[in-house]
Each structure stands twice: as C-alpha cells, then as structure tokens.
VEXTORRO-83780 format. One record per residue: residue in three letters; x, y, z of N, C-alpha, C, O, CB in turn; residue number from 1. Coordinates in Angstrom, 1 decimal, m for minus. Glycine has a CB too. Layout:
BEGIN
   aa    n_c1    n_c2    n_c3   ca_c1   ca_c2   ca_c3    c_c1    c_c2    c_c3    o_c1    o_c2    o_c3   cb_c1   cb_c2   cb_c3    i
  Ala       X       Y       Z       X       Y       Z       X       Y       Z       X       Y       Z       X       Y       Z  NUM
...
This chain:
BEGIN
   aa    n_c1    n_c2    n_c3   ca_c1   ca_c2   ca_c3    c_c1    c_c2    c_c3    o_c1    o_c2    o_c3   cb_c1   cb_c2   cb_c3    i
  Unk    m7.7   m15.8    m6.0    m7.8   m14.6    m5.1    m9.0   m13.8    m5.5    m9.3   m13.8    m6.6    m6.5   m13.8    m5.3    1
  Unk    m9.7   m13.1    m4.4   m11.1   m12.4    m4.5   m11.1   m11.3    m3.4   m11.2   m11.5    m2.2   m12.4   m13.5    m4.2    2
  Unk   m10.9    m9.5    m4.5   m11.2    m8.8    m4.0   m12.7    m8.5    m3.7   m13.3    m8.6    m4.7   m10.7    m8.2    m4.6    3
  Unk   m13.1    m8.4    m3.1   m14.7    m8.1    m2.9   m14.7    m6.8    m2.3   m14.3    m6.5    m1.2   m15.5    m9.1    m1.9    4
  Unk   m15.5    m5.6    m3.3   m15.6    m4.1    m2.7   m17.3    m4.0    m2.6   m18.2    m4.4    m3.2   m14.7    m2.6    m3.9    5
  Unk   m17.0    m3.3    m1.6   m18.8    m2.8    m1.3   m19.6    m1.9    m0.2   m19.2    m1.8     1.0   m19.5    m4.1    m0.9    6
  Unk   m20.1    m1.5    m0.4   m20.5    m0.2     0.4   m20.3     1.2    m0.1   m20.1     2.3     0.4   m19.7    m0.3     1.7    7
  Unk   m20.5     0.7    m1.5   m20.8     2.0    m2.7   m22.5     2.5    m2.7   m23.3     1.6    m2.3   m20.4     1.2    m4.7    8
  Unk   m23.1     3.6    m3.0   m24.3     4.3    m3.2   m24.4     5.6    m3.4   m23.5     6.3    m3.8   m24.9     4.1    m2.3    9
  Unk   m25.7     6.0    m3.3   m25.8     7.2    m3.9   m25.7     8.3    m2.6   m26.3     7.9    m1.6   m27.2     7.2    m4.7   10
  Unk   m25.2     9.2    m2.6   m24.6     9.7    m1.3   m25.6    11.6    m1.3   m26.1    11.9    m2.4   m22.3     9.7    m1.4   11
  Unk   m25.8    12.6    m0.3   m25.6    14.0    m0.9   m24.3    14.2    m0.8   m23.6    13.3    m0.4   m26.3    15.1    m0.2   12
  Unk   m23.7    15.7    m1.3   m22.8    16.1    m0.8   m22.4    16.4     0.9   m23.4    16.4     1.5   m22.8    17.0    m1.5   13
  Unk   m21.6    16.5     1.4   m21.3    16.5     2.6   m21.6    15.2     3.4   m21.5    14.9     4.6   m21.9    17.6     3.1   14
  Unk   m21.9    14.4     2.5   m22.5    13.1     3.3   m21.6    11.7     3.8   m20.5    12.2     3.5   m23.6    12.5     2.5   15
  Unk   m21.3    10.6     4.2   m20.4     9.7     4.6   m20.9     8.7     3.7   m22.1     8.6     3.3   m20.2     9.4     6.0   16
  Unk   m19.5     7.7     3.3   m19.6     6.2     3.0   m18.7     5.7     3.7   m17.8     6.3     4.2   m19.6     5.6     1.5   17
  Unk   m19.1     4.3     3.6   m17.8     3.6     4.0   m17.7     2.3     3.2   m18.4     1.3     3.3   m17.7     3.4     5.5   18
  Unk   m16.6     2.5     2.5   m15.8     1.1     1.5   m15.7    m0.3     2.4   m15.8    m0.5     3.6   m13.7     1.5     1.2   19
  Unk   m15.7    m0.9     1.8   m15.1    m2.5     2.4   m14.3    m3.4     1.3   m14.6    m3.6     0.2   m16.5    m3.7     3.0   20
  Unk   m13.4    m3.8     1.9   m12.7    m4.8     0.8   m12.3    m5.7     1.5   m11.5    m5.7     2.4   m11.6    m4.3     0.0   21
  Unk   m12.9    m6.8     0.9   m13.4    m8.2     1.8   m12.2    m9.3     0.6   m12.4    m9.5    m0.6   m15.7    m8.7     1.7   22
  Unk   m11.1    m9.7     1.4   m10.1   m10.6     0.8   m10.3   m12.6     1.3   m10.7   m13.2     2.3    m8.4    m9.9     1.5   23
  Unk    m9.7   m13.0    m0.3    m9.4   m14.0     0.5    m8.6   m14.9    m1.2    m8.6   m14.7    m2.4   m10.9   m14.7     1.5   24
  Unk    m8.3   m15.6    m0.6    m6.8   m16.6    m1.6    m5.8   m16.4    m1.4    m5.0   m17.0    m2.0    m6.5   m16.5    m3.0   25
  Unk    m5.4   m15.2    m0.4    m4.2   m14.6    m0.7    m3.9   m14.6     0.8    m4.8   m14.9     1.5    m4.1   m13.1    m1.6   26
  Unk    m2.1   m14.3     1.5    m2.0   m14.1     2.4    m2.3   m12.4     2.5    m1.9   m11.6     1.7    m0.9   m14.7     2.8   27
  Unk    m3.2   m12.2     3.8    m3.5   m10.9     3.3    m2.7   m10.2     4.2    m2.5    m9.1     3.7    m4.9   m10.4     3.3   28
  Unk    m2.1   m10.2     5.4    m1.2    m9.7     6.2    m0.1    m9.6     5.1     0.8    m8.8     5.4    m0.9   m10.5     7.7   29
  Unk     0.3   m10.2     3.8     1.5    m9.6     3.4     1.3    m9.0     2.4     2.2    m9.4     1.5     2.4   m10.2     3.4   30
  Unk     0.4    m8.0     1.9    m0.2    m7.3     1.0    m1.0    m6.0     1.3    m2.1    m6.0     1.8    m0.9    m8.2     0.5   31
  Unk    m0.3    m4.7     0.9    m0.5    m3.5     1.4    m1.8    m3.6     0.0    m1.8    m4.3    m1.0     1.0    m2.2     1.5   32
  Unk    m2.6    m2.8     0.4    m4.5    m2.6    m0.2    m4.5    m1.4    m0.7    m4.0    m0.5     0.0    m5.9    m2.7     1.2   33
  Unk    m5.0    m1.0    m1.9    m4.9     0.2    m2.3    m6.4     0.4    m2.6    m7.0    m0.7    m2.8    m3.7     0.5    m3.4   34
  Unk    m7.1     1.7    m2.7    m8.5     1.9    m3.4    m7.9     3.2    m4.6    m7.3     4.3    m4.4   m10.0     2.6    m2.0   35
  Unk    m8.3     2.7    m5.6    m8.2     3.8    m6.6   m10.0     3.9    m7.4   m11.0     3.2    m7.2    m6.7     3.3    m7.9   36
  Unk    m9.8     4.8    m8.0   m11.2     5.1    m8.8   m11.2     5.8    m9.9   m10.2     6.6   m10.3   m12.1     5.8    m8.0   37
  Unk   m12.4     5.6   m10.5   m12.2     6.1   m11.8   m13.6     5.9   m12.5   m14.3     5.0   m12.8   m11.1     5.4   m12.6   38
  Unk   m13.6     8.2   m12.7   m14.7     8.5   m13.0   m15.1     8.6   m14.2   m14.1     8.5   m14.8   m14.9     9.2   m12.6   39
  Unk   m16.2     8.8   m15.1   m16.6     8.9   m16.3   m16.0     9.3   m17.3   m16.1    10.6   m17.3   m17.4     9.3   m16.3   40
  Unk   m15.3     8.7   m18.3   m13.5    10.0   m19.0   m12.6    10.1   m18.7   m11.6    10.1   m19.4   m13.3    11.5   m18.9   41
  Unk   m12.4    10.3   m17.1   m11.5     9.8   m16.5   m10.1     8.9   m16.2   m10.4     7.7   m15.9   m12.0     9.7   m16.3   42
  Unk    m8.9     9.1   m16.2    m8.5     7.9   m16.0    m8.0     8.0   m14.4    m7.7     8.9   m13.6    m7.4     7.5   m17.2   43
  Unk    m8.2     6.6   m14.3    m8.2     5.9   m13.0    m7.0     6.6   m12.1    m5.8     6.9   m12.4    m7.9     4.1   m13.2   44
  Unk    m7.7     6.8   m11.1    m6.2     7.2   m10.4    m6.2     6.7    m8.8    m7.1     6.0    m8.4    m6.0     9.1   m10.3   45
  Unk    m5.3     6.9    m8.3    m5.4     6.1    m6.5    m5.7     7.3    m5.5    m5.4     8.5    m5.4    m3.6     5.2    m5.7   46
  Unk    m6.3     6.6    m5.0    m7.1     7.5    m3.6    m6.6     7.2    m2.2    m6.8     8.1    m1.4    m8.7     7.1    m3.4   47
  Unk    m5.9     5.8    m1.9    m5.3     5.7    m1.0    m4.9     4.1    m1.1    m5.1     3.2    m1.9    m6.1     6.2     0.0   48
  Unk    m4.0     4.2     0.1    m3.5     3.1     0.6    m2.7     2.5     1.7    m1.6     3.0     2.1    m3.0     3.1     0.0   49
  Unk    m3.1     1.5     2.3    m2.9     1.2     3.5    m1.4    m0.3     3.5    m1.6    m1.3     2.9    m4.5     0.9     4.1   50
  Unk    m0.3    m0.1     4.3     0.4    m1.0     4.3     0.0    m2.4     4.7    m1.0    m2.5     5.3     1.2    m0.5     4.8   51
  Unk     0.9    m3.5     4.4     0.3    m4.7     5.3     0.1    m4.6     6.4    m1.0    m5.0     6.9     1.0    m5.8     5.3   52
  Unk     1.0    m4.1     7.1     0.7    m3.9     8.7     0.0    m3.0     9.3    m0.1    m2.7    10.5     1.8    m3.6     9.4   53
  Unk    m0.5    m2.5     8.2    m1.4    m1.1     8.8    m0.8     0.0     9.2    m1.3     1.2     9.3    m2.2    m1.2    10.0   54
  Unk     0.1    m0.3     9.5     1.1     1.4     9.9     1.2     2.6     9.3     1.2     3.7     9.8     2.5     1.2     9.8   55
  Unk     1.4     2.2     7.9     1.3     3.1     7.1     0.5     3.5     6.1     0.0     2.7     5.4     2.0     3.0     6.7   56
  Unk     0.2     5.0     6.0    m1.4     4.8     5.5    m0.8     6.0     4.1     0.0     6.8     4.1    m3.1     5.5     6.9   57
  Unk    m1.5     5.8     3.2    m1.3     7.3     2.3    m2.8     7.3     1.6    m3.6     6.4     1.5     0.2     7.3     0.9   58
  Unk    m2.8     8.5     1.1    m4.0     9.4     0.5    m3.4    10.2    m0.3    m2.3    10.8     0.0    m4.9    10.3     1.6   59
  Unk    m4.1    10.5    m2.0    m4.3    11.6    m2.8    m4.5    12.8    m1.6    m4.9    12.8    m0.5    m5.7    11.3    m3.9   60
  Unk    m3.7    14.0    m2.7    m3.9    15.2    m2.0    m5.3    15.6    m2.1    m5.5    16.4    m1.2    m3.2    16.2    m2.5   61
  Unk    m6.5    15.0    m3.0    m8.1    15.4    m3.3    m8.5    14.4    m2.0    m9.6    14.6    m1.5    m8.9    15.0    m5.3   62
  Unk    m8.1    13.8    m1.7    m8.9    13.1    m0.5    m8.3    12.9     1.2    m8.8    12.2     2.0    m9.1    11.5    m1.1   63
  Unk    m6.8    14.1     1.3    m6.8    14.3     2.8    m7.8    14.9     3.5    m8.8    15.6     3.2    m5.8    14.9     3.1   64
  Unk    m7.4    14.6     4.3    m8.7    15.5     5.6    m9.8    15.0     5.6   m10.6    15.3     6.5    m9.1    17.2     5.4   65
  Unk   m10.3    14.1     4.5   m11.7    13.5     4.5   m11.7    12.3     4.6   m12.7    11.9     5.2   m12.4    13.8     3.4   66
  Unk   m10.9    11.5     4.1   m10.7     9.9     3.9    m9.9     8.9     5.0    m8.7     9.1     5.1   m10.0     9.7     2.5   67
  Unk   m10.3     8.1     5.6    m9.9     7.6     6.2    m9.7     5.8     5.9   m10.7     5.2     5.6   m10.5     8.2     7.0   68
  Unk    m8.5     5.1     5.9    m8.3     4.0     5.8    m7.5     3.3     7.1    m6.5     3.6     7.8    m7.8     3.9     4.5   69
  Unk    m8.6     1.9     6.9    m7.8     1.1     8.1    m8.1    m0.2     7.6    m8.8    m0.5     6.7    m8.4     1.2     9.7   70
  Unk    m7.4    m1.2     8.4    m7.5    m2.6     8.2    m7.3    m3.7     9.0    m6.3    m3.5     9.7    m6.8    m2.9     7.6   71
  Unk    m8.2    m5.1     9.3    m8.1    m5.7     9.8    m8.1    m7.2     9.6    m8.9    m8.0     9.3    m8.4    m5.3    10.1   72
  Unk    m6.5    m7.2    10.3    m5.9    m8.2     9.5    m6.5   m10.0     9.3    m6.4   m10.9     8.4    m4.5    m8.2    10.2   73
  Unk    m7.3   m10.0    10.8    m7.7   m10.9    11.2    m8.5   m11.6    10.4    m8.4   m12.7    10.0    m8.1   m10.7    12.1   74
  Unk    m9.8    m9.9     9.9   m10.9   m10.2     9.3   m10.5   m10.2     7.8   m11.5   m10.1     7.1   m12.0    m9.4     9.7   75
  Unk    m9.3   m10.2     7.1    m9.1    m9.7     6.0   m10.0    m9.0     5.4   m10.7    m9.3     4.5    m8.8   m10.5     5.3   76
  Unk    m9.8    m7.9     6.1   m10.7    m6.8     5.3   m10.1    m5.2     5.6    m9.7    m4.9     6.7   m12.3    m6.9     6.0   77
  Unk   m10.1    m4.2     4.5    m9.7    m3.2     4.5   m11.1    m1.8     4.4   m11.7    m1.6     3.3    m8.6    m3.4     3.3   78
  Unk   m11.4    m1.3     5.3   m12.2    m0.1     4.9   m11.5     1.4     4.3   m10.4     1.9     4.4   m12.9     0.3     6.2   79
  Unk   m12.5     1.7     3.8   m11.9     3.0     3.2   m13.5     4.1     3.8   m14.6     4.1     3.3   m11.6     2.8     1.0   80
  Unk   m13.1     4.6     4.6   m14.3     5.7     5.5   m14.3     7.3     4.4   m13.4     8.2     4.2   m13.4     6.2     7.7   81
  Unk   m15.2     7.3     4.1   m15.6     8.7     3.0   m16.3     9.6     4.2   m17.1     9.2     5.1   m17.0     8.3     1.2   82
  Unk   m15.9    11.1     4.1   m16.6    11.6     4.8   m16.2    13.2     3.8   m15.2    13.3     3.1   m16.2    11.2     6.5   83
  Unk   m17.2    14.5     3.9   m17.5    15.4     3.5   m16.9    15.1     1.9   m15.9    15.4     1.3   m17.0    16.5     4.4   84
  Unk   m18.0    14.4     1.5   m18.2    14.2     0.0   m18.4    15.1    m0.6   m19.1    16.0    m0.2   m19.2    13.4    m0.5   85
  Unk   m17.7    15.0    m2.1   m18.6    16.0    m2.8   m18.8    15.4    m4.2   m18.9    14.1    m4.2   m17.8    17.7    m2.9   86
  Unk   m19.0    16.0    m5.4   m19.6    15.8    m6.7   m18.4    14.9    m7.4   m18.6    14.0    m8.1   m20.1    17.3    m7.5   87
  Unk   m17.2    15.4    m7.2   m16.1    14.7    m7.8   m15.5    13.8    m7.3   m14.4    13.3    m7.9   m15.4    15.4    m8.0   88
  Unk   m16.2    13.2    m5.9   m15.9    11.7    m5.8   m16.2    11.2    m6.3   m15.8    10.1    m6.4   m15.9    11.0    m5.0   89
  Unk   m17.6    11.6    m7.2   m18.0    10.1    m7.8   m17.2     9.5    m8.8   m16.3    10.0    m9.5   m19.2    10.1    m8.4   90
  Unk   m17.6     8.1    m8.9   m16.9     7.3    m9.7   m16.8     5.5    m9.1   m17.1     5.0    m8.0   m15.4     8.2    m9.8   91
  Unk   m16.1     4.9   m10.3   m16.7     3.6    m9.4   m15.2     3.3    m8.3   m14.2     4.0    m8.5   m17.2     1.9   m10.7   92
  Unk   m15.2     2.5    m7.3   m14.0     2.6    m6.5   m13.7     1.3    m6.4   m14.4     0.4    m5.9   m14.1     3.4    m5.1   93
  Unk   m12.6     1.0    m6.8   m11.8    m0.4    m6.7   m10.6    m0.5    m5.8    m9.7     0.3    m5.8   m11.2    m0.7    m7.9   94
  Unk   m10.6    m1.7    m5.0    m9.6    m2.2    m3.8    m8.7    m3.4    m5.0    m9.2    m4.1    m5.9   m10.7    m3.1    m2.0   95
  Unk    m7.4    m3.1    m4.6    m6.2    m3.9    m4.9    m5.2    m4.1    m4.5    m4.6    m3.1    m4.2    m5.7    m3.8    m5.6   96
  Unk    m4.8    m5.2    m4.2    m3.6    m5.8    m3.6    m2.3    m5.5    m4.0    m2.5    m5.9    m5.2    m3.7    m7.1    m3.7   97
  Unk    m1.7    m5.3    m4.0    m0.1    m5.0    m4.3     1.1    m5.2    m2.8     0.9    m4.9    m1.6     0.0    m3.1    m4.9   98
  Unk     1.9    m5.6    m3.5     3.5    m5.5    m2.3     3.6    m4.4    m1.3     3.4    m4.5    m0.1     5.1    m5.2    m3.1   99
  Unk     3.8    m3.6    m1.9     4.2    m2.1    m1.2     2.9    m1.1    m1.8     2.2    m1.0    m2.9     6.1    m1.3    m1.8  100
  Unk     2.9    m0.4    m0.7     2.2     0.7    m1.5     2.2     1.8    m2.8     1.4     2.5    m3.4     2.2     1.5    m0.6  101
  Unk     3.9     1.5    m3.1     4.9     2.4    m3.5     4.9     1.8    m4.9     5.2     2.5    m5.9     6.4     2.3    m2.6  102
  Unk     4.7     0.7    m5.0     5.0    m0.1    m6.3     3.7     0.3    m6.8     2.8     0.6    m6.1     5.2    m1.8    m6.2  103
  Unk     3.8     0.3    m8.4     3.1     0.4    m9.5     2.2    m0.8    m9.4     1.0    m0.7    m9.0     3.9     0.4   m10.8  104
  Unk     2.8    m1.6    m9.6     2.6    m3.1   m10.1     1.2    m3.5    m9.1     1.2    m3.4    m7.9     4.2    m4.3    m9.6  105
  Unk    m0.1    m4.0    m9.8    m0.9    m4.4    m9.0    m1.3    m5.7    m8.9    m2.1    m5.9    m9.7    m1.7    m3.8    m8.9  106
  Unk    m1.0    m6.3    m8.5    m1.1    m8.2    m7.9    m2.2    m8.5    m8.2    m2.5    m9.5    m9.0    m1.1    m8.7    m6.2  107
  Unk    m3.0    m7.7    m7.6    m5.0    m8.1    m7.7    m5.7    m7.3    m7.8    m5.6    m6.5    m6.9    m5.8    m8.6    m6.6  108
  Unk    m6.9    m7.1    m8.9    m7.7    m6.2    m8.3    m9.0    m6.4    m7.9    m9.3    m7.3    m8.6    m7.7    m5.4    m9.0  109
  Unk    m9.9    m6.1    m7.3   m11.1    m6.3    m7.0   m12.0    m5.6    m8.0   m11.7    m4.7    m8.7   m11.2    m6.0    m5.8  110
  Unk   m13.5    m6.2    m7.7   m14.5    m5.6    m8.9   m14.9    m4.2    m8.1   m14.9    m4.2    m6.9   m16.0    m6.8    m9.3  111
  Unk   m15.2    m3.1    m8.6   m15.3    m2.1    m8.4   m17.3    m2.0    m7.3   m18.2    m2.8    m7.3   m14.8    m1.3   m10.0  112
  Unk   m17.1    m0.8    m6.7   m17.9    m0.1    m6.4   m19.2     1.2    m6.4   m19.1     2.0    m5.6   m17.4    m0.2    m6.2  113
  Unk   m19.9     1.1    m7.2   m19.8     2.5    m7.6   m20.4     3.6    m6.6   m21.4     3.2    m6.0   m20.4     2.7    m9.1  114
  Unk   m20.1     4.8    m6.4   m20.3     6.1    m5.3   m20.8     6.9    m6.1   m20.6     6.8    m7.4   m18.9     6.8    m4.6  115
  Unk   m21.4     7.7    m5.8   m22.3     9.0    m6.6   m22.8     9.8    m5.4   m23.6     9.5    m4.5   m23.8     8.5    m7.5  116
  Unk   m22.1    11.0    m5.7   m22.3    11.8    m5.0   m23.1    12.8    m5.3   m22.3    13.7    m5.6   m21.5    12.1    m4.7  117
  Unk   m24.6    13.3    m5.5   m25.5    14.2    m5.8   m26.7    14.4    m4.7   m27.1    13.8    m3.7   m26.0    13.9    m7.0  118
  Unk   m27.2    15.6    m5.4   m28.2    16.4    m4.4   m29.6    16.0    m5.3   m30.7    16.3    m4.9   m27.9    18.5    m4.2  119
C-alpha cells in the first residue's frame, strides 16, 4: 500500500494550496482518508477527514471555514484545498487511510508534505 502526499510549498499568508493524496494497494472506496500534521514541537494532530464515500467530511476547529476536502474514488485520490493560510499551518502534512473517520487506529500512512506559510 502507497500513500503518496504532494502539493506541499512555501505559501504567503492569506494564500492557497492544495494537498493530493495519490493511493494505491489498497481498496480505496473502502477507506475513509484523513490529513493530519505536525509542526516543529508539536505533536501531530488531524486536520481533517473525508469518509469512503465522500459524504462525510470533518475538519479541526483551527481549519473550518478555510479547508476544504474531497475525493475521487475513481482516481484514488483525496485533495485537501488550503485556503486563507496563515503562519500556524505550517508543518509537514500527512494523508492516512483508516476504516472510519472516527477510529483512532490508522491502517496506512503516507509520507508527509511539507507547507510553510511565510511572508
């Protein structure tokens, strides 16, 4: 199984990225995708997550209103859309597979990304 994340860089504040997490070994229609991150000192925490079916989406309270996640099943691939960045997104950002969104437990993880958000 191979997470692949990418479409990490150096950003300003107020500025957009957009994640990708590119799957494959796995059935990916039955595996909800999570992006968590984790900055310098930091410990890792989740930023969001999208169900297998896409229906269901969740987000950290630090990243509503700005983050957006979707997926397509076809292409096994999950985006994660950054928009009005600021200094404390940065950090590197990793996509993982798990059952439910809900569950702890993470199945897979992918190699991280890293985002930097400065002026």
């Amino acid at each position: 199984v191979q997470l692949q994340a990418s479409g990490g860089g150096l950003v300003q504040p107020g500025g957009s990225l957009k994640l990708s997490c590119a799957a494959s070994g796995l059935n990916f229609n039955e595996y909800a995708i999570g992006w968590f991150r984790q900055a310098p000192g930091k410990e890792r925490e989740g930023v969001s997550c999208i169900s297998a079916s896409g229906q269901s989406t969740y987000f950290a309270d630090s990243v509503k209103g700005r983050f957006t996640i979707s997926r397509d099943n076809a292409e096994k691939i999950v985006y994660l859309q950054m928009s009005g960045l600021e200094p404390d997104d940065t950090a590197v950002y990793y996509c993982a597979a798990k059952i439910l969104c809900f569950r702890d437990y993470v199945d897979w993880w992918g190699q991280g990304t890293q985002v930097t958000v400065s002026s």
